[in-house]
Backbone bond lengths (Angstrom), bond angles and torsions (degrees), N, CA, C in turn:
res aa  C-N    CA-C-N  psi(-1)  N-CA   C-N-CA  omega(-1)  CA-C   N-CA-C  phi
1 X - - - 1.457 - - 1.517 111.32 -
2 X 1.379 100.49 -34.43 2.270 96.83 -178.88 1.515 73.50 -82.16
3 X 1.254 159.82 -131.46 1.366 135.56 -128.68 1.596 137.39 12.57
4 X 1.454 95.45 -73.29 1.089 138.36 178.25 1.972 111.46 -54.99
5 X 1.567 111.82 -52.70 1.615 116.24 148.51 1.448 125.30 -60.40
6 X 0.922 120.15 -26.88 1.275 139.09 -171.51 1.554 105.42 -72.84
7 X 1.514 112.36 -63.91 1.620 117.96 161.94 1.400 113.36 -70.75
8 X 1.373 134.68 -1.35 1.391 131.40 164.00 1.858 107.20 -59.94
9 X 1.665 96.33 -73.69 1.278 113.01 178.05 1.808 115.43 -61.91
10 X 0.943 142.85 -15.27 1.536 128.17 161.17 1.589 102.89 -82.91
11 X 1.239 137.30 -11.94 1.038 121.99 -160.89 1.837 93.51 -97.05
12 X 1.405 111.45 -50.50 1.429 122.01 169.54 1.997 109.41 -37.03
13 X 1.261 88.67 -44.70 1.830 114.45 -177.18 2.229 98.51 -48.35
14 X 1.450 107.45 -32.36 1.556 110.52 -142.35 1.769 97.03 -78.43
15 X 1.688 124.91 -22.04 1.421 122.39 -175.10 2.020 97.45 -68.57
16 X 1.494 99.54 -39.77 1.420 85.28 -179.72 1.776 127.96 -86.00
17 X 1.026 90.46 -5.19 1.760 102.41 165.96 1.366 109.34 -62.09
18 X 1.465 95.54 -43.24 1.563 97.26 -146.82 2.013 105.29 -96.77
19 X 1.113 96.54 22.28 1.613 103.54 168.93 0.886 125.26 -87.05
20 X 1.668 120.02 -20.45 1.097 150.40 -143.56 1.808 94.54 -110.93
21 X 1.015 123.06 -9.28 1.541 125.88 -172.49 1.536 111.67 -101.88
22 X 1.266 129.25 154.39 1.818 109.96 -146.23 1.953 66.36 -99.50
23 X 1.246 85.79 153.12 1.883 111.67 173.47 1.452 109.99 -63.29
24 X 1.402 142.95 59.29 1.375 144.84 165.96 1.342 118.61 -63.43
25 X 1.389 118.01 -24.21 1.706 118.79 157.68 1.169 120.55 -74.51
26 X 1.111 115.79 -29.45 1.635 125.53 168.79 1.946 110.35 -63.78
27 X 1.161 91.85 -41.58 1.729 85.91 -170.52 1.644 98.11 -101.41
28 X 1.133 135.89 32.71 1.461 153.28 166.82 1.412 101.66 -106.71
29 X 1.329 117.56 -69.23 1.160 118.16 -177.07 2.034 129.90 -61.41
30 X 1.490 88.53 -15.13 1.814 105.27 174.80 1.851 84.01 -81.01
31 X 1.477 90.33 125.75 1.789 107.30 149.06 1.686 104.28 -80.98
32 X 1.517 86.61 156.73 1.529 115.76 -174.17 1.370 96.88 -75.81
33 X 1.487 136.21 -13.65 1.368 94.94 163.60 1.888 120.94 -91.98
34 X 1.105 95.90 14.22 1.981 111.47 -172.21 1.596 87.90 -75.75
35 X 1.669 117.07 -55.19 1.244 125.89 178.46 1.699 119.99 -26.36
36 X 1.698 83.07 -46.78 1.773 95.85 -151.69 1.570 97.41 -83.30
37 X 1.184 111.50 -37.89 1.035 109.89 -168.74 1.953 113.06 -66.16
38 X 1.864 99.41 -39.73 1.361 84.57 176.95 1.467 128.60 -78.43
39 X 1.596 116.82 -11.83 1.520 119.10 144.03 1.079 126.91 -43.80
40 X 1.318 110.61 -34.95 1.915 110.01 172.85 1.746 124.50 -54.44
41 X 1.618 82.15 -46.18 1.853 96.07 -173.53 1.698 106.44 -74.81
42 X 1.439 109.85 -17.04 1.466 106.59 176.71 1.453 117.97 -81.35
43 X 1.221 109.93 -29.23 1.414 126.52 -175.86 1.574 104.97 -76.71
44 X 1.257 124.06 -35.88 1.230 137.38 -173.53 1.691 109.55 -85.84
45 X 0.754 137.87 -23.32 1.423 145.35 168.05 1.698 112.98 -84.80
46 X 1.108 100.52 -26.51 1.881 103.33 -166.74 1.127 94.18 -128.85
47 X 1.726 146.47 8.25 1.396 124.42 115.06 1.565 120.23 -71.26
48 X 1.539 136.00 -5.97 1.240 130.67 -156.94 1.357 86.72 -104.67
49 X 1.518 121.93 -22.82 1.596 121.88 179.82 1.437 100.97 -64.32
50 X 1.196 112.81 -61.86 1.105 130.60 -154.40 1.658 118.16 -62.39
51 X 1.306 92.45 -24.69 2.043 109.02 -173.39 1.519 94.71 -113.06
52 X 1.382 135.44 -0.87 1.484 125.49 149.88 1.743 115.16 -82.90
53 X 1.507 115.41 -24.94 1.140 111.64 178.10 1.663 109.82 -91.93
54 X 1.694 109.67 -17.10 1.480 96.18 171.05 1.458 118.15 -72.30
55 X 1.350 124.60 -24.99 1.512 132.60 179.24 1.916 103.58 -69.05
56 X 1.236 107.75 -40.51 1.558 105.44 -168.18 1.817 108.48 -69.40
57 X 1.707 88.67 -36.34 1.868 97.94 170.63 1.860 120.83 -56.77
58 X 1.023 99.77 -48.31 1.741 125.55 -171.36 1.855 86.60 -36.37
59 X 1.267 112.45 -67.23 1.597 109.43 -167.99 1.500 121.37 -39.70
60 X 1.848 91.47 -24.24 1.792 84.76 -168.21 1.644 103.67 -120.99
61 X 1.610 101.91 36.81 1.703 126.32 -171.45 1.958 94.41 -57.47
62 X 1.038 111.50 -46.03 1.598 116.24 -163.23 1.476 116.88 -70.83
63 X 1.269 109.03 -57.77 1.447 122.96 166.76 1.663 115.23 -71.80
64 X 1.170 122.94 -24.63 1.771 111.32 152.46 1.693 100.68 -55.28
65 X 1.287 107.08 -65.22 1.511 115.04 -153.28 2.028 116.74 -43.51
66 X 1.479 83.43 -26.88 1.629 99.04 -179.74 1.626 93.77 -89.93
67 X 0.842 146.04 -30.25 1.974 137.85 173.59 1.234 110.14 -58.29
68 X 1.842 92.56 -66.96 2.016 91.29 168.64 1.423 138.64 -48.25
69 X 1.860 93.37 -29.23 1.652 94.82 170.74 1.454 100.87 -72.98
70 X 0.863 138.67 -28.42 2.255 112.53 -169.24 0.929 115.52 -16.95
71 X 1.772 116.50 -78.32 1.518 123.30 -139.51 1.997 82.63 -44.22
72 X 1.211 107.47 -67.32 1.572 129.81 -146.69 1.255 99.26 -57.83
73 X 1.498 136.75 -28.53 1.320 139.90 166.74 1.224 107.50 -57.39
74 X 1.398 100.76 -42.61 1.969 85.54 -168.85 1.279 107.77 -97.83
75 X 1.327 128.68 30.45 1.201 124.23 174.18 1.025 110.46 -117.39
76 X 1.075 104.96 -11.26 2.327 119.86 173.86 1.551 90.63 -59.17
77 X 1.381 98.22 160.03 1.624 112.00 159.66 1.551 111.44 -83.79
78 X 1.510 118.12 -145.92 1.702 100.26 -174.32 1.355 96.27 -110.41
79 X 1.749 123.68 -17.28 1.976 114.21 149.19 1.233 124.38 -51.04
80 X 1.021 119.80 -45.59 1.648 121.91 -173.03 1.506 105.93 -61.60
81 X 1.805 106.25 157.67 0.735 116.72 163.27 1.842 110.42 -169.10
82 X 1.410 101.62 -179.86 1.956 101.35 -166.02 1.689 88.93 -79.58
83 X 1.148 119.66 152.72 1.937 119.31 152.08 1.180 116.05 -138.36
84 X 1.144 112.55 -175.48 1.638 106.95 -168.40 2.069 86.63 -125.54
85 X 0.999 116.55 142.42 1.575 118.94 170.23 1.525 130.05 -96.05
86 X 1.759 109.18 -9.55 1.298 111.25 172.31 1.191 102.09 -135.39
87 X 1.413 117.40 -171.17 1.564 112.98 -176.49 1.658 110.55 -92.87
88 X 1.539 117.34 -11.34 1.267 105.86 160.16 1.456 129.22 -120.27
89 X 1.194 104.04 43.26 1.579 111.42 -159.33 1.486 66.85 -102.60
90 X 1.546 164.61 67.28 1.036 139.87 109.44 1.400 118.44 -101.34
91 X 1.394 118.77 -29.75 1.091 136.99 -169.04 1.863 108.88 -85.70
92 X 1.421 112.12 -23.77 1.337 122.15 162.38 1.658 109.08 -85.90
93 X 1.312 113.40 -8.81 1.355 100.14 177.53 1.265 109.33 -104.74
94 X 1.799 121.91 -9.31 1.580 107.11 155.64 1.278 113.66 -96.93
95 X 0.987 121.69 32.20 1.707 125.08 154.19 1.357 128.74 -71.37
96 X 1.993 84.53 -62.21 1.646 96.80 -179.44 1.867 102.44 -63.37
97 X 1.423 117.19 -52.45 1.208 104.55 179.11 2.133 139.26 -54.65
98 X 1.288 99.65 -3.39 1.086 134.05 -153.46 2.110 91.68 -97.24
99 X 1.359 93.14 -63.07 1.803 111.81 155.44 0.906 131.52 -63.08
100 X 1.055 121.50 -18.03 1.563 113.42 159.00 1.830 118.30 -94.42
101 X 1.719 99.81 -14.08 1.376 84.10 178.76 1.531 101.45 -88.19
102 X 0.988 106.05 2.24 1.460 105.04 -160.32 1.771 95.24 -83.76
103 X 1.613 103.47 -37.34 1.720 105.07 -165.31 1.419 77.52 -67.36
104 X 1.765 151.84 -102.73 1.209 160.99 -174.85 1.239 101.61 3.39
105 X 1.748 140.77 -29.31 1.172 119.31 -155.82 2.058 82.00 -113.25
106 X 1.405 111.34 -39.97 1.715 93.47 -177.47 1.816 102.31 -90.88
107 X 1.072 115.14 31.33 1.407 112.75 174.52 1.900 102.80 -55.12
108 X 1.182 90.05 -63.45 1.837 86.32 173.57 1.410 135.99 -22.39
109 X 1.624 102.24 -44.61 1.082 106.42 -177.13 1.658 123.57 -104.57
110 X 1.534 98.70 4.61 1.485 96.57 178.21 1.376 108.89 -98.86
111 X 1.843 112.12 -7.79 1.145 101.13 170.57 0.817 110.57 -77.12
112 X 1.476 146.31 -40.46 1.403 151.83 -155.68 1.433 116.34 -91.08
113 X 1.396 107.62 12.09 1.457 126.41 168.42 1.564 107.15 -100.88
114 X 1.598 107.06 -44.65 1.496 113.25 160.86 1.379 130.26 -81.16
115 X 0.996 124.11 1.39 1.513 141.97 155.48 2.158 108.64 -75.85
116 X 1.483 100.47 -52.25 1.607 103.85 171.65 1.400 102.32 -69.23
117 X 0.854 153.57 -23.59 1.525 136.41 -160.41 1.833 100.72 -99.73
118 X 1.255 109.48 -33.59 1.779 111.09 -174.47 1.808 115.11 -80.65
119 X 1.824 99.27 -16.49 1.441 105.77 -143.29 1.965 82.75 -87.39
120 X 1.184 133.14 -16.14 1.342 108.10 -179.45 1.707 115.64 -54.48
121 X 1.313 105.51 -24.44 1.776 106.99 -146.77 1.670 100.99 -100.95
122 X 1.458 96.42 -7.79 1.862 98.41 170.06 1.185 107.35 -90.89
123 X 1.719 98.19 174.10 1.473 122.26 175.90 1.669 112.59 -54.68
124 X 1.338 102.05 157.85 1.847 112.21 -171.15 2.032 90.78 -72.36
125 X 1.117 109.08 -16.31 1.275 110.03 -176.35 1.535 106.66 -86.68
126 X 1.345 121.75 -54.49 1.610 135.77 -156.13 1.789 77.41 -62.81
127 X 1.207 143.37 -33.73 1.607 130.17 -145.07 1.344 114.30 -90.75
128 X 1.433 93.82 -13.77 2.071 117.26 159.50 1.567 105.68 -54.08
129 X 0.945 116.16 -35.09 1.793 117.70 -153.40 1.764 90.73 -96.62
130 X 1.277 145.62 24.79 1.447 140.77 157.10 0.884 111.86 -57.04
131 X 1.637 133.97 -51.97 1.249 144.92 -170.53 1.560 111.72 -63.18
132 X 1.248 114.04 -83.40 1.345 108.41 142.35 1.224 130.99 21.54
133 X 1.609 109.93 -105.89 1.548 132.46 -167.93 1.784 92.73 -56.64
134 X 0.831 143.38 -55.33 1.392 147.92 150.85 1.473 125.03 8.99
135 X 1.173 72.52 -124.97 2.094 89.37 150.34 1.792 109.46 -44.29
136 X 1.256 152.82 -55.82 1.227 138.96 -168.57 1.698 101.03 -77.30
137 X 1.300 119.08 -26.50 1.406 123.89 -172.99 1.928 92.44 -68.57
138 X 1.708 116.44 -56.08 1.421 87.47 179.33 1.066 134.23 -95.41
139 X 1.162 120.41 2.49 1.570 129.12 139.00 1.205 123.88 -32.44
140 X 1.262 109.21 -49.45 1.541 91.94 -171.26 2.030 110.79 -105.16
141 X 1.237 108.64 -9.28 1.808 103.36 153.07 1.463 116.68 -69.79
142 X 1.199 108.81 -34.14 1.530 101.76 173.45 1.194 105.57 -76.46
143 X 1.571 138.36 -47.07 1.806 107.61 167.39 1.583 146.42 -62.25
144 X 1.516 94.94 5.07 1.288 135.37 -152.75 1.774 88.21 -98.79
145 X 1.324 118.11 -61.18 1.229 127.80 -148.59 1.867 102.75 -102.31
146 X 1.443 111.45 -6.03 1.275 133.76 -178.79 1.384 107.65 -94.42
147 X 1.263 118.44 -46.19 1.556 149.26 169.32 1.750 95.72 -39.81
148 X 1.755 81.76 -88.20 2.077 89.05 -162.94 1.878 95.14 -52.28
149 X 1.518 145.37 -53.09 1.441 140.58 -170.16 1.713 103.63 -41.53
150 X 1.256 111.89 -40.93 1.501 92.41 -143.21 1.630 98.63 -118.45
151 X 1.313 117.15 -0.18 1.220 120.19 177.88 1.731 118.68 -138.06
152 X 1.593 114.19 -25.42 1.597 125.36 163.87 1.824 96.99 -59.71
153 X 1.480 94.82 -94.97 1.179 119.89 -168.61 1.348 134.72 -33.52
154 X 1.326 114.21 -4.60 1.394 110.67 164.20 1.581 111.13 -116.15
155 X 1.188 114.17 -7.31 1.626 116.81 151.85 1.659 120.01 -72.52
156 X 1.174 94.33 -33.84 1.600 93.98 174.70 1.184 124.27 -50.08
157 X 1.627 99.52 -53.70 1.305 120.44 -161.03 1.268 123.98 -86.94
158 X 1.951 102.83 -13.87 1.533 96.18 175.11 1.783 91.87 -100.59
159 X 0.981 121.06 -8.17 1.582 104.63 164.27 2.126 115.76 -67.26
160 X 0.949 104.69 -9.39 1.285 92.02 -167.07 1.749 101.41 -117.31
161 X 1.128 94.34 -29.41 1.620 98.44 178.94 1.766 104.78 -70.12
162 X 1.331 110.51 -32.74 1.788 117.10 175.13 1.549 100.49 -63.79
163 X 1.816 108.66 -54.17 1.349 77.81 -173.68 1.203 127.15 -91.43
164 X 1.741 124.46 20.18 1.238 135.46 138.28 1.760 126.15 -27.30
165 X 1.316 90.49 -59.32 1.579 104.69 -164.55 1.690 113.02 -85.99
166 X 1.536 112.54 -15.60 1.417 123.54 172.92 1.532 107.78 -47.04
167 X 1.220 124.91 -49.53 1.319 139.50 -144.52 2.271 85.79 -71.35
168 X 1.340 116.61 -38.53 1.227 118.02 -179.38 1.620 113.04 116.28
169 X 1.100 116.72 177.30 1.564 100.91 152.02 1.174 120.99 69.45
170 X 1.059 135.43 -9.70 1.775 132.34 -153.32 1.827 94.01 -144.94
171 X 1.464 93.98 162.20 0.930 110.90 -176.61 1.351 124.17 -144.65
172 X 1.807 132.41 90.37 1.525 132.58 -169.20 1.586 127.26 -26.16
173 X 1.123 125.39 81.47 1.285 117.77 151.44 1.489 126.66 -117.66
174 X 1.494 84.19 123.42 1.695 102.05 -165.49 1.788 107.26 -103.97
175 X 1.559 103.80 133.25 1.345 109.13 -178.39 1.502 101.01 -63.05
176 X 1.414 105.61 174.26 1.830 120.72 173.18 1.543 102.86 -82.68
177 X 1.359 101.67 -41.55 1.277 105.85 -156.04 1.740 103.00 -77.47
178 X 1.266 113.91 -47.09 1.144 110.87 171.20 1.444 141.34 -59.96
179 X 1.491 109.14 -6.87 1.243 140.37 -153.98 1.501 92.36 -96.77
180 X 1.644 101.29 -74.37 1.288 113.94 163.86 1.415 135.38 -32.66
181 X 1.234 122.03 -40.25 1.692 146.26 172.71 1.501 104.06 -69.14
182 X 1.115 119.31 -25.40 1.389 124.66 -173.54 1.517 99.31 -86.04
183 X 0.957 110.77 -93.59 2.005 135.57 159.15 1.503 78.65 14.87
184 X 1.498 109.02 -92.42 1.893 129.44 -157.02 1.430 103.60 -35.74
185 X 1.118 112.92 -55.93 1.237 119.34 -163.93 1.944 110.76 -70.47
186 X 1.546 96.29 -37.79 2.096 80.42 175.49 1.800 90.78 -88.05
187 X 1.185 107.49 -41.53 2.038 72.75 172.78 1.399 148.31 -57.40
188 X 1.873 95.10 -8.29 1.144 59.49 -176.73 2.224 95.32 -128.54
189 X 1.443 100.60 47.79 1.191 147.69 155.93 1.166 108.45 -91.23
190 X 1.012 149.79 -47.07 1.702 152.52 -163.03 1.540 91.83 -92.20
191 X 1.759 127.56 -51.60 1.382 116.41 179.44 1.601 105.77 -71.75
192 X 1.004 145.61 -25.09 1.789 143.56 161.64 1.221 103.48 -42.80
193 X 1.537 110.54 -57.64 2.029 95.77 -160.19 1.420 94.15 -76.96
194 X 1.393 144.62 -41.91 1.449 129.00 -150.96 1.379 97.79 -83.31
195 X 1.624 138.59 -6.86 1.501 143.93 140.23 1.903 117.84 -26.33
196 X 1.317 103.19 -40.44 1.618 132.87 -153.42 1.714 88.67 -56.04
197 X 1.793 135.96 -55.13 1.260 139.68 -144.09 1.765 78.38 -84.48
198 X 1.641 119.80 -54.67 1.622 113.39 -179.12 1.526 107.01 -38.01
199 X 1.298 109.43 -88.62 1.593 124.43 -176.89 1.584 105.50 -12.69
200 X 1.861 105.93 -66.47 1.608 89.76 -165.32 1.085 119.18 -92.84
201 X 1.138 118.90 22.35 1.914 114.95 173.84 1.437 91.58 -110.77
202 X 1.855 128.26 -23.55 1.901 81.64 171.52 1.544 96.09 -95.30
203 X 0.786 136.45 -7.83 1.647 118.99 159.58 1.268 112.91 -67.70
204 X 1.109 117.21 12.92 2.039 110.61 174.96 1.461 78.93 -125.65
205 X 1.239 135.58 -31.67 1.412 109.24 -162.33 2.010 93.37 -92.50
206 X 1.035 143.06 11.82 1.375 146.03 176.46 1.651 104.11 -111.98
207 X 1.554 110.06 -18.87 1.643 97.95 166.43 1.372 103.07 103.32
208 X 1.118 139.46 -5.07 1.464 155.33 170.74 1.675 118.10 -55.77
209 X 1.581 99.15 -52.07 1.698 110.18 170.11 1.169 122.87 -148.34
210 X 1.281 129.28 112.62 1.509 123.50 177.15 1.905 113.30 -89.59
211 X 1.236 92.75 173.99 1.645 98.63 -177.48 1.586 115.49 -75.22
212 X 1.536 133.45 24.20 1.253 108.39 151.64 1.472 104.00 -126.33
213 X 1.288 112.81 23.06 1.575 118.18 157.14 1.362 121.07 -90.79
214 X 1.906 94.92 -36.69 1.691 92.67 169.68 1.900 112.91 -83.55
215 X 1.300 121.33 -8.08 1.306 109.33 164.44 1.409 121.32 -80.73
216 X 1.700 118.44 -18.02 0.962 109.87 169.89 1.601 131.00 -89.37
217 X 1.209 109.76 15.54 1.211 132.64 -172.28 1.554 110.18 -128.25
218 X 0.842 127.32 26.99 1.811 148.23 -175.24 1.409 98.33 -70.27
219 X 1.148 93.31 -64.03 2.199 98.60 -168.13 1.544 103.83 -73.79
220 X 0.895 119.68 5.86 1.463 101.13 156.94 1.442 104.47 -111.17
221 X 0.954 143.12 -53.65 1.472 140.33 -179.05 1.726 94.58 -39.28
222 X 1.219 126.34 -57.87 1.427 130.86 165.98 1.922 107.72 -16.83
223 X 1.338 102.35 -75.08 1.579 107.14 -177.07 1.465 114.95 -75.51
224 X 1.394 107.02 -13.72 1.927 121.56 157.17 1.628 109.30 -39.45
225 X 1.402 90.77 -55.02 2.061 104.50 -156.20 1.252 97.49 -88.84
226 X 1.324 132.95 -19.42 1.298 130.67 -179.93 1.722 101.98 -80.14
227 X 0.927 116.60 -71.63 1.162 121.04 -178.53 1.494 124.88 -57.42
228 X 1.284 114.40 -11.44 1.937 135.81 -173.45 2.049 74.15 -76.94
229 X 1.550 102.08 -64.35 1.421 125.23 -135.44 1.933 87.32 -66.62
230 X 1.492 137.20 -15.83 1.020 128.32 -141.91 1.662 91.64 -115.81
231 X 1.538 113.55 -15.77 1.695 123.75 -163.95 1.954 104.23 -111.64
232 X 1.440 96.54 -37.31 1.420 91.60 146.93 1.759 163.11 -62.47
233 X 1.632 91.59 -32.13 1.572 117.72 -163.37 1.288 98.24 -86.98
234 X 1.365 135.66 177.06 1.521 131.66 -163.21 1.613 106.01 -108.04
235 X 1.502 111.61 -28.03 1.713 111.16 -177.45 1.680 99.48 -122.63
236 X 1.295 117.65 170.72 1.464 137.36 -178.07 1.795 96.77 -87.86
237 X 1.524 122.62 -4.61 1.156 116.63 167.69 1.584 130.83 -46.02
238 X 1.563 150.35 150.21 1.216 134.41 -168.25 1.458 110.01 -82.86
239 X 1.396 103.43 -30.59 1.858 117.24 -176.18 1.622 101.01 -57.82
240 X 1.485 131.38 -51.78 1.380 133.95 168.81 1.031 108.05 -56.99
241 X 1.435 162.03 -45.43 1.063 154.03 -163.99 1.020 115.58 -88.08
242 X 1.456 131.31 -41.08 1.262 133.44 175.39 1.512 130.10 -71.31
243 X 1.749 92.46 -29.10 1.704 100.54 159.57 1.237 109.66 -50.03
244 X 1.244 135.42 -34.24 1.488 134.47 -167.46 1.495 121.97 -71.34
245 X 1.443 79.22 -54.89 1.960 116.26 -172.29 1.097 108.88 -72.44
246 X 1.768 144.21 -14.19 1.362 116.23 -153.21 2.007 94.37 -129.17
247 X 2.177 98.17 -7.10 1.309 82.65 160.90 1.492 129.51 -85.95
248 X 2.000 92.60 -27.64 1.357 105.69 155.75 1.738 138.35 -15.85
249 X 1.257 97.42 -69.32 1.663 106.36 157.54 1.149 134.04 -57.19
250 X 1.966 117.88 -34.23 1.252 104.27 -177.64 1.365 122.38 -105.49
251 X 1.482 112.20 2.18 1.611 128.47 147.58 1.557 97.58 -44.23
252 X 1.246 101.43 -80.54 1.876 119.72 -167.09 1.959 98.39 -23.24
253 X 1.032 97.73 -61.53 1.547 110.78 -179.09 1.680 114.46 -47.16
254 X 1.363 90.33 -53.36 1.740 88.87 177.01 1.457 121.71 -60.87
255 X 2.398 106.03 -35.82 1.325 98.48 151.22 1.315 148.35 -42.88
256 X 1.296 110.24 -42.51 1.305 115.46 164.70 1.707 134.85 -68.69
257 X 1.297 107.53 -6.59 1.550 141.91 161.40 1.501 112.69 -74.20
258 X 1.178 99.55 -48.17 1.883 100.28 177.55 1.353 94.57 -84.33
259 X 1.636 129.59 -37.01 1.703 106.39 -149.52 2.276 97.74 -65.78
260 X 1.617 91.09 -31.61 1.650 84.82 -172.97 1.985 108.06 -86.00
261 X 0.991 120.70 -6.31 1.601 117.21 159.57 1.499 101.60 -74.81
262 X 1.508 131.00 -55.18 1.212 110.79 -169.26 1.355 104.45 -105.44
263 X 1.409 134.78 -25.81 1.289 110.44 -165.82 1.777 123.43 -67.01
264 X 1.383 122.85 162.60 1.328 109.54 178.48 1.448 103.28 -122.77
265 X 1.323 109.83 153.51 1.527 152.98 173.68 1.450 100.41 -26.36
266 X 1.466 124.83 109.71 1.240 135.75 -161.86 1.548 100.91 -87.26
267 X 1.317 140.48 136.97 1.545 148.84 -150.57 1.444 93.69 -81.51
268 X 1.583 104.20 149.96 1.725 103.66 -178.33 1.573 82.38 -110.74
269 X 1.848 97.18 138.70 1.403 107.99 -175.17 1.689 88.45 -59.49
270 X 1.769 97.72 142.37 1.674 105.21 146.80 1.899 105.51 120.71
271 X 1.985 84.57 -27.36 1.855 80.60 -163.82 1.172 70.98 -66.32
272 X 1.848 148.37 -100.17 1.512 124.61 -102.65 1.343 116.45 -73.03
273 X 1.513 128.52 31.64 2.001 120.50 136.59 1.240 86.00 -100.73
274 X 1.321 156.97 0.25 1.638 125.85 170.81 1.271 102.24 -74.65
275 X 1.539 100.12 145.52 1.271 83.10 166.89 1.614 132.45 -93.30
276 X 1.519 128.98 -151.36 1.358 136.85 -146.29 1.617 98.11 -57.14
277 X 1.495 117.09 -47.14 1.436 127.45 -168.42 1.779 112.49 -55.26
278 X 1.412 89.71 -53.76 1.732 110.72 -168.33 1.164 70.61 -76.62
279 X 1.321 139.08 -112.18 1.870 129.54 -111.76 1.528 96.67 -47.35
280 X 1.153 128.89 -21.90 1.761 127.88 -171.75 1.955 87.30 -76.69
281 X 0.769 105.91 -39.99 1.409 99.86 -169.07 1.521 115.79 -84.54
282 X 1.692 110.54 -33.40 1.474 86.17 161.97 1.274 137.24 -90.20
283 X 1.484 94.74 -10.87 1.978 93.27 170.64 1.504 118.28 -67.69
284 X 1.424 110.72 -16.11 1.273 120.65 -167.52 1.591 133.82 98.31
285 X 1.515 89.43 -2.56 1.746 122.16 -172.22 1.454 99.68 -42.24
């Protein structure tokens, strides 16, 4: 009869076990067009964010365009100067700038459109961490993209504009448009890597990677940041590349700092038929 109670109560025990298991009947049972369709409504909300905040940006296209120029202003000599080469390469160059402030200003909400679209297929636990990944996701592109503006970019630029002018003879004139194309591209390279500590702590905290997979995987992330840092930067110089590459690594590091503060203890195949005693004992609980 204590047998017999014994398998009463673990069996009563099995609705709350089993919450804990990611919903794979649930996302079996959704047809692929349920899928498509709720990709649609995500895509449609967090481009409509995104193209209401590019219209609200556009007004203040001119006076961004003169902020973003600094670094590169002050790295001109007192000939140089920015120009435009066609008659609408200005008006296409507060577009693109206009779009990117616009992505920076609905960043919020396109994550949290990509946070709703992934969060059915995780744990009842992992769907806590929206808020979170959110807010720390733009936190850290904006220090990312604040970072390379105000402290990359005018080292860059007076390294390359000097060794512009070495050669003799010449005189800096730099398009808008090209200027601009440049800018976008390490900002928003500089907001990717400082992403790197987000990314791998909720992938360590969802069970995906813990910290002696990412230490054992170091030397390649190593030739990762070098090579990220060499396809991004504007010259084959080492000072550009390494701006890229050497925060690259020490993000990575801090990832691996968050994945073991937050990540949790990956299941040893076998405990969940042990029962209550053993699985405590083989996880180490």
């Amino acid at each position: 009869m204590a047998v017999n109670s014994d398998q009463e109560r673990a069996l009563a025990q099995q609705p709350a076990l089993g919450d804990r298991q990611r919903p794979a009947e649930v996302e079996e049972q959704m047809p692929l067009t349920t899928h498509l369709e709720e990709l649609r409504k995500r895509l449609i909300i967090a481009g409509g964010s995104w193209l209401a905040a590019f219209f609200a940006s556009y007004g203040f296209a001119e006076p961004m365009f003169r902020w973003v120029a600094g670094p590169v202003r002050a790295a001109l000599p007192a000939q140089g100067s920015l120009v435009f080469l066609t008659a609408t390469e200005p008006f296409f160059t507060y577009l693109k700038l206009a779009a990117l402030a616009g992505l920076l200003a609905a960043l919020p909400v396109i994550l949290w459109q990509l946070w709703l679209f992934v969060a059915p297929g995780l744990y009842a636990h992992e769907k806590r961490l929206g808020l979170t990944f959110v807010v720390s996701g733009c936190c850290c592109f904006g220090a990312g993209a604040y970072f390379g503006f105000r402290y990359v970019f005018p080292t860059i630029f007076a390294v390359l504009i000097r060794f512009g002018l070495g050669a003799g003879g010449v005189t800096p004139m730099l398009s808008m448009d090209a200027y601009l194309g440049l800018a976008i591209k390490m900002l928003l390279a500089f907001g990717v890597v400082f992403e790197l500590p987000v990314v791998i702590s909720l992938l360590a905290r969802m069970g995906v990677v813990d910290p002696p997979w990412l230490r054992r995987n170091r030397k390649y992330m190593l030739i990762v940041a070098f090579v990220f840092g060499a396809l991004v930067t504007p010259g084959p110089d080492v000072i550009s590349q390494c701006s890229v590459a050497i925060p690259f690594v020490l993000l990575y590091e801090v990832g691996i700092l968050g994945a073991r503060i937050f990540g949790r203890t990956r299941q040893v195949p076998g405990a969940g038929s042990a029962g209550p005693e053993q699985a405590s004992i083989a996880t180490g609980a």
